[in-house]
N, C-alpha and C positions, 0 to 999 in steps of 0.2 A: 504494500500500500504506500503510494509515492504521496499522494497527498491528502488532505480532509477530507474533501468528495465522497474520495472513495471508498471511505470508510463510514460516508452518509448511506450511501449507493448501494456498499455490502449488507446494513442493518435494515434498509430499507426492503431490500431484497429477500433478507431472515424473515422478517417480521410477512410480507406478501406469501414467502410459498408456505408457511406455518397454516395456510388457510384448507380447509378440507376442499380437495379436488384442483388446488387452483395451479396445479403443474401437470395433473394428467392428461386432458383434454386439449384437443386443438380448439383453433377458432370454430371452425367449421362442426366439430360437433356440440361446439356451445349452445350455436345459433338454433342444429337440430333439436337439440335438449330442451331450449327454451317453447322454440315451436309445438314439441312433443307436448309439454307442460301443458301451454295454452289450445291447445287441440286437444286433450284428455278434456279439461273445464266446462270448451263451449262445448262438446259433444252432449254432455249430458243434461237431462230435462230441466226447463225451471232455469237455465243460463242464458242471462243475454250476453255479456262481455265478461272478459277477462283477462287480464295483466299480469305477468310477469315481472318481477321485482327484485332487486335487491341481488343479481346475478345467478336467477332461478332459484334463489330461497326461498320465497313467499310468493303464493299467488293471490291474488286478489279479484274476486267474481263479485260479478253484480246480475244478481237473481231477478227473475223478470216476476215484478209483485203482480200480477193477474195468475200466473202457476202457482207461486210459492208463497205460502202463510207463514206466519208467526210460526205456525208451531212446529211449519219442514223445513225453517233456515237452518236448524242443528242438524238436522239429518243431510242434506245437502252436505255439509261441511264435513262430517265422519263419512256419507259414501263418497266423495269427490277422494280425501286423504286418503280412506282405501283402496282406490282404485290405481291414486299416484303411487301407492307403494308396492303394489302389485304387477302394474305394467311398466315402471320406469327404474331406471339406473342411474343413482345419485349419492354423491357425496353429500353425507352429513344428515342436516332435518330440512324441510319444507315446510314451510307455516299456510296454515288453508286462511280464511278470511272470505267470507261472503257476507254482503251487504244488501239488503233490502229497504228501499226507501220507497216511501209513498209521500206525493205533493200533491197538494190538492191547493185549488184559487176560485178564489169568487171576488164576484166585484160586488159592492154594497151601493145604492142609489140613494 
């Protein structure tokens, strides 16, 4: 080590591949992985969108509220997470997250 740098550059580099997966993978199967992620999500019933986060850690789905009540946003959540553990190959944990909002507007006279 000739100068500071690069002993910024060596800790910096410690500290990056200490992360689960983040040297096995190419680019290329990132991107597949991520895609995979977000095509397991919207496949199944009751999803409108969903997101990809955080380097394929957490997904984030937004439930279409006319399919899914109150009382099947948990189930959503535990059959989506089962399914991601089931048909995909992944370092570490996945965090699930579904969201259901309803907005509703009136105009008062």
């Amino acid at each position: 080590m000739t100068t500071p740098l690069t002993v910024l550059v060596a800790a910096a580099d410690a500290l990056s591949g200490a992360r689960p997966g983040a040297r096995r993978k190419s680019a290329g199967e990132y991107v597949r992985r991520i895609e995979q992620l977000e095509g397991l999500a919207n496949a199944m019933d009751g999803v409108e969108q969903s997101y990809a986060l955080q380097a394929g850690r957490e997904i984030r789905v937004i439930a279409n509220t006319e399919m899914v009540d109150d009382a099947r946003i948990d189930l959503l959540a535990t059959d989506l997470a089962a399914r991601i553990q089931s048909e995909m190959d992944f370092p570490g944990k996945i965090k699930v997250t579904v969201i259901r909002e309803l907005r509703t507007q009136d105009t008062a006279r």
